[in-house]
C-alpha positions in Angstrom: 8.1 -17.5 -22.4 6.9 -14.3 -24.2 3.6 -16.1 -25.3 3.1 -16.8 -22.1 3.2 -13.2 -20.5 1.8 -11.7 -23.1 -1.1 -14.3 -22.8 -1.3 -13.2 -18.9 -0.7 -9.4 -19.8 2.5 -9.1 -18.4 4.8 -8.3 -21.3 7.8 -6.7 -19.5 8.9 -5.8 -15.9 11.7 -3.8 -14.7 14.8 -4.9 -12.7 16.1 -2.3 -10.2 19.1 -1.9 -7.8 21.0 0.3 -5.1 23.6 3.2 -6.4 25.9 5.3 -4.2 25.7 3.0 -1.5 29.0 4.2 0.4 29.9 7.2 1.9 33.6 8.8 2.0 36.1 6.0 2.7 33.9 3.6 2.8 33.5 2.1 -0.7 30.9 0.0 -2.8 32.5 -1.0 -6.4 30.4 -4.1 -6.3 27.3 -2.5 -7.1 28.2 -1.3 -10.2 28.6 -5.3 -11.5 24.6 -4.7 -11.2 24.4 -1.8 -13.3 24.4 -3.8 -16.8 21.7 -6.4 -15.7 19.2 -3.5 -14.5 16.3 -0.6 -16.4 16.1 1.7 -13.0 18.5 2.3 -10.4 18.3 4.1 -6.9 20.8 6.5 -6.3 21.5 7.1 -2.2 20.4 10.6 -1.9 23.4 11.6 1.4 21.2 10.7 4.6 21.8 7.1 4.6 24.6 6.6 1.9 25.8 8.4 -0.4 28.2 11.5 -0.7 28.5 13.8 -3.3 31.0 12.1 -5.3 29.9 8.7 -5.0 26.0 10.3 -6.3 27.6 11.8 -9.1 29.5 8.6 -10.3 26.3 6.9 -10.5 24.8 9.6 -12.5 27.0 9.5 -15.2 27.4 5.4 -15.1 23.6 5.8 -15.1 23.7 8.5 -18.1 26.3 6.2 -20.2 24.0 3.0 -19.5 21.0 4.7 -20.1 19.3 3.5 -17.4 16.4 5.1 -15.7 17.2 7.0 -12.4 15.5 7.3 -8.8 16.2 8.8 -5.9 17.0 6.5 -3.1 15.9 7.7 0.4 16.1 7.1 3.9 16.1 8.5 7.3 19.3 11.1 8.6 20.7 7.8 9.6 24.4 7.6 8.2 26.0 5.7 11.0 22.8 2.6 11.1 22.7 3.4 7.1 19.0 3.9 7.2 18.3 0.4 9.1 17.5 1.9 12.5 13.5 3.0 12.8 13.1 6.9 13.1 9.7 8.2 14.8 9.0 11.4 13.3 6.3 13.3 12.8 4.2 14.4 8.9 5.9 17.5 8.9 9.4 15.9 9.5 8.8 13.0 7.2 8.0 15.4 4.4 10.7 17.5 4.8 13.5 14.4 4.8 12.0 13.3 1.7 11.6 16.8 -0.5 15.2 17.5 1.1 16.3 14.3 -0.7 14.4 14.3 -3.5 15.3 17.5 -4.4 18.9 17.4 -4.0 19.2 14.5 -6.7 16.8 16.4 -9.3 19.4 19.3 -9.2 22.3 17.2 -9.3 20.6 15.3 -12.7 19.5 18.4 -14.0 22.9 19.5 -14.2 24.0 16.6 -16.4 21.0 16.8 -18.6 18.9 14.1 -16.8 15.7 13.8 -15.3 14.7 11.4 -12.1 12.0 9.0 -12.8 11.2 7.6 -9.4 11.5 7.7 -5.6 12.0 4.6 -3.4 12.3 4.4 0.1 15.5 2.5 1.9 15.8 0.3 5.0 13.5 1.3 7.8 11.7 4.1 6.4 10.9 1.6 3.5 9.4 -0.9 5.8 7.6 1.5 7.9 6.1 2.7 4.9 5.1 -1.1 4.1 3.6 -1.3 7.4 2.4 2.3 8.1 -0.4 3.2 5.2 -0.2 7.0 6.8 3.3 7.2 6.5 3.5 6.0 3.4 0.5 8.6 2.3 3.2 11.2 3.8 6.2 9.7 1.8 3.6 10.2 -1.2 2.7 13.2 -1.1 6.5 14.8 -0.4 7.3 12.9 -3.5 4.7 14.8 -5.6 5.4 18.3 -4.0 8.5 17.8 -6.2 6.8 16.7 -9.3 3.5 15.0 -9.8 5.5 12.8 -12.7 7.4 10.9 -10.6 6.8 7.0 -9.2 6.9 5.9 -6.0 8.1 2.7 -5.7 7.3 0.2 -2.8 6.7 -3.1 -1.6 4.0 -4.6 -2.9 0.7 -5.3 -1.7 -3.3 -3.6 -0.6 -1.3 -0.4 1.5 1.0 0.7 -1.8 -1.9 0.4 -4.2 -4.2 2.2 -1.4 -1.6 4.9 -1.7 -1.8 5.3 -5.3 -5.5 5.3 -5.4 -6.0 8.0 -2.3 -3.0 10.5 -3.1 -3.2 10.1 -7.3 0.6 9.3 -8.1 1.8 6.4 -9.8 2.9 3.6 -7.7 5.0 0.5 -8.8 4.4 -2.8 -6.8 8.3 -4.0 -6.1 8.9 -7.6 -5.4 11.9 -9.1 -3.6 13.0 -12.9 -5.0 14.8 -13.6 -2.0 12.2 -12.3 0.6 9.8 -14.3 2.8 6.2 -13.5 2.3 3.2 -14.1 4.3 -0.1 -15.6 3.6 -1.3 -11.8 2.6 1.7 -11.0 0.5 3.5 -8.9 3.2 7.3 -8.8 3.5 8.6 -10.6 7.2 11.8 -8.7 7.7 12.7 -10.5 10.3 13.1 -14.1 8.3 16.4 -14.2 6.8 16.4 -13.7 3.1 17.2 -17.0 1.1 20.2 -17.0 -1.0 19.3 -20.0 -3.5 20.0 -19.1 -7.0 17.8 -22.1 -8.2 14.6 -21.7 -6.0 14.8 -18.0 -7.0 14.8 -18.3 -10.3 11.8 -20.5 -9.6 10.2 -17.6 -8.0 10.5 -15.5 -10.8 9.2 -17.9 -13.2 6.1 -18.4 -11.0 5.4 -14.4 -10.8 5.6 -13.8 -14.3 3.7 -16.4 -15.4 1.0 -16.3 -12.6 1.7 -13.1 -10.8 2.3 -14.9 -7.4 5.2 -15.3 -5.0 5.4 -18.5 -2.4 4.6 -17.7 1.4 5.9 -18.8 4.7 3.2 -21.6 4.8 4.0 -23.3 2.0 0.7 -21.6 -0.2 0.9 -19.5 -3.2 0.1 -15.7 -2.6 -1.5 -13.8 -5.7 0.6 -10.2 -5.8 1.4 -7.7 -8.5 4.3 -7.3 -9.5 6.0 -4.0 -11.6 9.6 -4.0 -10.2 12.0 -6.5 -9.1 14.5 -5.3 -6.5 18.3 -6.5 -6.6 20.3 -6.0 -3.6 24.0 -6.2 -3.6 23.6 -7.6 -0.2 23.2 -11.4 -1.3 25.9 -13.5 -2.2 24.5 -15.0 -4.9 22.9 -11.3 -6.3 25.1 -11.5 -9.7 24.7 -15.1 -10.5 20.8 -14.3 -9.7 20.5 -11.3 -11.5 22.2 -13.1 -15.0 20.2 -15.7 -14.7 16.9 -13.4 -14.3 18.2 -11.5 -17.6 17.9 -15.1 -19.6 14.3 -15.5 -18.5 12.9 -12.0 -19.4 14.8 -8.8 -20.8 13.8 -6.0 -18.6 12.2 -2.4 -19.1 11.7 0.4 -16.8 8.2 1.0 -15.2 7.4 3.7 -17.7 8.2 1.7 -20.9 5.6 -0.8 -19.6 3.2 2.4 -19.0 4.4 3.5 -22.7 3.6 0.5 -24.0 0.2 -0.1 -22.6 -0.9 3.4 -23.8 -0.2 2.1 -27.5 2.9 4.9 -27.8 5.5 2.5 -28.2 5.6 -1.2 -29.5 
């Protein structure tokens, strides 16, 4: 296997999942059984999930794992949990994302970390999937907060348009369970297949020929930098072992790092 994505330049990708995803009483434990398979989490920044204790335990689970950290953020939606579409306007937008953004560098700073990346939740992360001007917003409230971070995002033409126009790093994030059309767009309205085997299959297929199958049956050509994990799926734990056999993953940056002849 590592001949083979060395030989198509892929020599590492990172694995991501969802921290803090719970608010008060309402609990999450199981997402922590994610936290030893991953490089990058997303910590819920308090407007979908996420209260102040349940951010700071994933902090310091992050800090002992040494595992790279993002800030997770959605729209001022705590009772939908970010799923219900918000219609607001570039000045709006902006502020919901510095508000959240910020909030979580403070909180690392004050255990001696530093956030790496931003990724959008639920339906301000399809909106921006959809929406290249909303996602140009999204990008640029990420680097009012610092041009070093990386906004992560599904893949496809509108994330590395994004990159390209507003100058911040972008990482293409890919879904195993997801159905894709012919141009390599999420359809969040198919339900997401929960088949440990086929998805495994998937992965093989996009890190050996950077391609994902699509709802007609054809292979779409996609890049790939992230691989999202969500605690949603049944199977998520069984997949996400299974994924660590194949490939040993590294955050976004490493592979940057790595590329630039810094590390080996």
């Amino acid at each position: 296997m590592q001949n083979t994505l060395e030989r198509k330049g892929i020599k590492n990708i990172d694995f991501n999942c969802d921290l803090a995803q719970c608010f008060g009483i309402y609990k999450n434990s199981s997402e922590y059984e994610l936290s030893d398979y991953v490089s990058s989490v997303n910590i819920a920044c308090g407007f979908h999930a996420g209260d102040p204790s349940a951010i700071k335990e994933a902090l310091l689970t992050a800090k002992e794992k040494n595992i790279v950290v993002g800030a997770h953020i959605g729209y001022d939606d705590i009772q939908g949990f970010g799923y219900r579409p918000m219609d607001l306007d570039e000045d709006e937008l902006e502020a919901l994302v510095m508000y959240q953004v910020g909030a979580l560098m403070t909180f690392a700073k004050a255990y001696h970390m530093e956030i790496e990346h931003v990724r959008p939740h639920g339906a301000m992360y399809r909106k921006a999937m959809e929406d290249v001007e909303v996602s140009k917003t999204i990008a640029r409230a990420i680097k009012k907060c610092s041009q070093w971070l990386v906004y992560y995002g599904a893949a496809g033409d509108n994330l590395a348009v994004v990159g390209e126009e507003e100058n911040i790093q972008v990482a293409h994030e890919v879904h195993l369970e997801k159905i894709y059309d012919e141009q390599g767009d999420i359809i969040f309205n198919a339900r997401d297949l929960e088949n440990t085997e086929i998805s495994v299959s998937r992965l093989k297929d996009l890190l050996n020929n950077s391609r994902v199958t699509n709802n007609v049956g054809g292979k779409t050509i996609i890049e790939a930098d992230t691989i999202h994990f969500s605690n949603k799926l049944a199977n998520v734990k069984e997949l996400i072992v299974a994924a660590n056999e194949i490939i040993k993953p590294l955050p976004y940056n490493y592979k940057n790092a790595m590329k630039s002849g810094w590390v080996e």
